[in-house]
C-alpha positions in Angstrom: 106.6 121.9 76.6 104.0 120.8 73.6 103.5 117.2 72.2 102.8 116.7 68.4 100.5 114.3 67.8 100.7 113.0 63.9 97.6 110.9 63.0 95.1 113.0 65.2 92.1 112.4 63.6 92.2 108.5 63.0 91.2 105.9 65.6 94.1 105.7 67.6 95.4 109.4 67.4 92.2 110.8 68.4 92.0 108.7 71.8 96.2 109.7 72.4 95.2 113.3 71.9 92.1 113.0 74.8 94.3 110.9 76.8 97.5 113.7 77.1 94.5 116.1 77.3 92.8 114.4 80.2 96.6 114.0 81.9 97.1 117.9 81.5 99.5 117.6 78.9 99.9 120.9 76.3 99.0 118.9 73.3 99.6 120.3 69.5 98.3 118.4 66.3 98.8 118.1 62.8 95.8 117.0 60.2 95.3 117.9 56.9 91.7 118.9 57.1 91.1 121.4 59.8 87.8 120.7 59.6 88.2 117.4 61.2 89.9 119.2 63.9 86.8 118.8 66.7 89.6 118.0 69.8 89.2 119.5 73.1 89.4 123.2 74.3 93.0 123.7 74.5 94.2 121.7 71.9 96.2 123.9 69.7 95.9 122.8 65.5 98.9 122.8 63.2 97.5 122.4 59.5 99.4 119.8 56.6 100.7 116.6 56.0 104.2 114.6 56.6 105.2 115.3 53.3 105.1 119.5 53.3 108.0 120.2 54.8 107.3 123.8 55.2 104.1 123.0 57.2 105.8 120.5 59.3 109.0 122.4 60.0 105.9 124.9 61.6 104.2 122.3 63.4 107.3 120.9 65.0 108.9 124.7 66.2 108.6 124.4 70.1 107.8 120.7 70.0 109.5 119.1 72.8 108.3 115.2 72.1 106.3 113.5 69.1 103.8 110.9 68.7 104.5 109.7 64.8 101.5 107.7 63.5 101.5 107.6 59.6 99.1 105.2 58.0 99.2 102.3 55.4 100.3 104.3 52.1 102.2 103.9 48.7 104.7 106.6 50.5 104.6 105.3 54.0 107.9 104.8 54.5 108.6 108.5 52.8 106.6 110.0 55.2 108.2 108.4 58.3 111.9 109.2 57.3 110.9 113.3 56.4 108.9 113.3 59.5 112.3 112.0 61.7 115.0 114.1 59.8 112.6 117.3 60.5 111.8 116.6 63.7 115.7 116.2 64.4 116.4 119.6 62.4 114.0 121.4 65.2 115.8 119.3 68.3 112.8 117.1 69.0 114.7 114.1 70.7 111.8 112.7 72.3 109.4 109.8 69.7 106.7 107.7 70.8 106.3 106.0 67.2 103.4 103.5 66.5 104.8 100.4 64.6 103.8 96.8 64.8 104.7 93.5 66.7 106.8 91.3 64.6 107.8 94.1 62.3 111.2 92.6 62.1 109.9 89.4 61.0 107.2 90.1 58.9 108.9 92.0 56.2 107.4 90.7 52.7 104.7 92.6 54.1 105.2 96.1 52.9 104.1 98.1 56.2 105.8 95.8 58.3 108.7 96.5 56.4 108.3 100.1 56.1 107.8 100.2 60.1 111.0 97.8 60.5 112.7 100.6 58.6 111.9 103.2 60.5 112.5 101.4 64.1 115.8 101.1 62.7 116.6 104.9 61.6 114.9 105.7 65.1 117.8 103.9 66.4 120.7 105.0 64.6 119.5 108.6 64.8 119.7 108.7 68.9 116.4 109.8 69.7 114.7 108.9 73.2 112.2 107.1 71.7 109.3 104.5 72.6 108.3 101.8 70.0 105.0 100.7 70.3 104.3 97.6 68.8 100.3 96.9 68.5 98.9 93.3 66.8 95.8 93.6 64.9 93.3 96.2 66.0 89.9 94.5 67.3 88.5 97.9 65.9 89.0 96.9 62.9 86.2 94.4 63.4 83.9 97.4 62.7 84.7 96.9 59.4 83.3 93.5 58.9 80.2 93.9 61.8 77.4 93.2 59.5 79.2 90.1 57.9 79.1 88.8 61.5 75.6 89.5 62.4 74.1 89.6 59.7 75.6 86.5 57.8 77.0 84.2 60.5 80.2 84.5 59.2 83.4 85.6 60.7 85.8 86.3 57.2 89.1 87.1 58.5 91.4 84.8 57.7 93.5 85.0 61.3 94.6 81.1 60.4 94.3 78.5 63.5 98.0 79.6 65.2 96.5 82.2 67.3 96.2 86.4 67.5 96.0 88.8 70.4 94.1 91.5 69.2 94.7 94.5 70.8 92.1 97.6 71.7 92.6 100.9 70.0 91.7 102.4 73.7 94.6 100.6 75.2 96.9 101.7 72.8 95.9 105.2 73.0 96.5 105.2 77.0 100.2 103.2 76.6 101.0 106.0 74.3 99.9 108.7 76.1 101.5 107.3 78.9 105.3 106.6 77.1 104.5 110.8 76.0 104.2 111.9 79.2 107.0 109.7 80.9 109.4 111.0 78.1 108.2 114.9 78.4 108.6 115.0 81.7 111.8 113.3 82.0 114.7 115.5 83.1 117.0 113.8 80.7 116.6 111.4 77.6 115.7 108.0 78.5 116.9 105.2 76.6 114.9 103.5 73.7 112.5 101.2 74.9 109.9 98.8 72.4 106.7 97.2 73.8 104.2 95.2 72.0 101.0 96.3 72.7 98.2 93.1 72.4 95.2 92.0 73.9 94.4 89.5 77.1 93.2 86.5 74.9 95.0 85.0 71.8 92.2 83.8 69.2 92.2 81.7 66.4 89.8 82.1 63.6 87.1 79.0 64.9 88.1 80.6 68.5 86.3 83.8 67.2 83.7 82.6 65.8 82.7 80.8 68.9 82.6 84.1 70.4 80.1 85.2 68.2 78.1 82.5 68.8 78.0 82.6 72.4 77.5 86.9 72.7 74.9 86.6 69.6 73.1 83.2 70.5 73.1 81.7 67.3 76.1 80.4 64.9 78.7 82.0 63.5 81.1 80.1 61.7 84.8 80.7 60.8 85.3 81.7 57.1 89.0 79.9 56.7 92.5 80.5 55.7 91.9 81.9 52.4 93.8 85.1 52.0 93.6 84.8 48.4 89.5 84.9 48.7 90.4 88.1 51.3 92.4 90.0 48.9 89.5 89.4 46.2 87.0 90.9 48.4 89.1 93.9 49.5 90.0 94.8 46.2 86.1 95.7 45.0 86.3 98.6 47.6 90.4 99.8 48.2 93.2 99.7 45.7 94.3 96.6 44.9 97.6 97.8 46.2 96.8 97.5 49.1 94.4 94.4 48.8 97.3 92.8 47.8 99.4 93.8 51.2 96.3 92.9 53.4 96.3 89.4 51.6 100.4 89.1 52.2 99.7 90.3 56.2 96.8 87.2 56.5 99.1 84.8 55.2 101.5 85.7 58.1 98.6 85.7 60.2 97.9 82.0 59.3 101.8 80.6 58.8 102.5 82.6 62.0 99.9 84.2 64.1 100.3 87.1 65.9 101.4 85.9 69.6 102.4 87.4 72.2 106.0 87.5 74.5 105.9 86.4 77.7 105.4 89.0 80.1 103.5 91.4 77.7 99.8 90.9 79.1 101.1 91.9 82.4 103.6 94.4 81.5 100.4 96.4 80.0 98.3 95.5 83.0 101.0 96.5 85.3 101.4 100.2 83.2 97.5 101.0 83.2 96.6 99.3 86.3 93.7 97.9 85.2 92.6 94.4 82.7 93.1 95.1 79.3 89.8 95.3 77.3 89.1 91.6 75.8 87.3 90.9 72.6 84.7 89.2 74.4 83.6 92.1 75.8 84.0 94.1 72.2 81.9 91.5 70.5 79.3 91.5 73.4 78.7 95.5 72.9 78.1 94.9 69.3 75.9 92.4 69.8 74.0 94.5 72.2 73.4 97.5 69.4 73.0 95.2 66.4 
């Protein structure tokens, strides 16, 4: 039967959707702006949003397993809990939901919190369902490229404890993997959470000395001011949510983002290959810049 993939068009959803593609799965997804839609032949496009429940009681009709991937928004945690009761009222048992590691730990952060809540209805509702529970993105890096290069600086304030950041491409091929293993399953497998991170846990002078080394001159680490952070984002985002990126680097420094034992070679183990490293991110930037 057809997987829904939610959050097609962003970073991650995008790479699930070519993964189950790629695997042979019969993929359907939902976006607001069918315009967006350029996926591969095959793909079959359900138009609207988490919140319109007519458009999503149409997307999920013959939908045997879901991917749920709803950004950072002021109705997050909206759109997760009308996204789970639908998918129940059209017998989807079968979730693949993207959260984040230490979202039980984590929650003055609103996201974490809004994720943490969700884990939990995901739960209590019975679903056959896989968590996935990604650290910081190193795609996010993308963001801050020319600070890097251009500057010698590397501004996020990821504190001295240590995080494993985690490539969008291996969290797209864990997911589509989970998908598939629940599809195909004859009967519903029990819930199962993995935290999806990256081979090397960094510290902010850790990073910087990446930079150094893949750019050949200095880079030097910003520091642990999330209060500076939350300045900067809030020229260019709402301050909202300037104000939730500052409260997640503050965890990032008090805590870092570090990873179980077992969890590097749990991921290995399930792709059967090295997970990407940040090294090896920073060095392909440096080689376009």
């Amino acid at each position: 039967m057809t997987i829904l993939v939610t959050g097609a068009t962003g970073r991650v959803g995008r790479k699930v959707v070519q993964q189950l593609v790629t695997r042979g799965a019969a993929v359907r997804v939902l976006v607001r702006d069918p315009a967006k839609a350029d996926f591969p032949a095959g793909v079959e496009i359900a138009t609207g949003e988490l919140l319109d429940i007519d458009a999503l009681r149409a997307a999920f009709a013959g939908v045997k397993t879901l991917f749920l991937l709803n950004a950072v928004a002021g109705d997050e945690f909206t759109q997760a809990l009308v996204a789970l009761n639908v998918a129940r009222e059209a017998g989807i048992e079968r979730v693949v939901y993207l959260s984040v590691i230490h979202a039980d730990r984590f929650v003055n952060v609103p996201h974490f919190a809004v994720k943490s809540g969700a884990e939990r209805m995901i739960e209590q509702m019975g679903f056959s369902a896989t968590i996935l529970r990604p650290t910081y993105f190193i795609d996010n890096e993308l963001m801050i490229k020319d600070v890097i290069v251009n500057h010698g600086v590397y501004p996020m304030p990821i504190g001295s404890k240590g995080v494993a950041m985690v490539d969008a491409r291996d969290i797209a091929e864990v997911a589509a993997l989970e998908l598939i293993r629940r599809d195909q399953a004859p009967a519903k497998l029990p819930l199962e959470t993995i935290n999806l991170v990256g081979p090397d846990t960094l510290t902010g002078p850790a990073v910087a000395a990446v930079w150094t080394a893949v750019l050949g001159r200095a880079v030097v680490y910003g520091g642990d001011d999330p209060g500076a952070f939350e300045q900067n984002l809030a020229t260019f985002m709402p301050k909202w949510m300037a104000y939730e990126m500052r409260l997640m680097a503050e965890r990032y420094v008090s805590d870092g983002m570090i990873p179980e034992p077992g969890d590097v070679e749990r991921l290995t183990k399930m792709l059967g290959r090295p997970l990407h490293s940040y090294r090896n991110f920073a060095a392909e930037v440096a080689a376009s810049a």
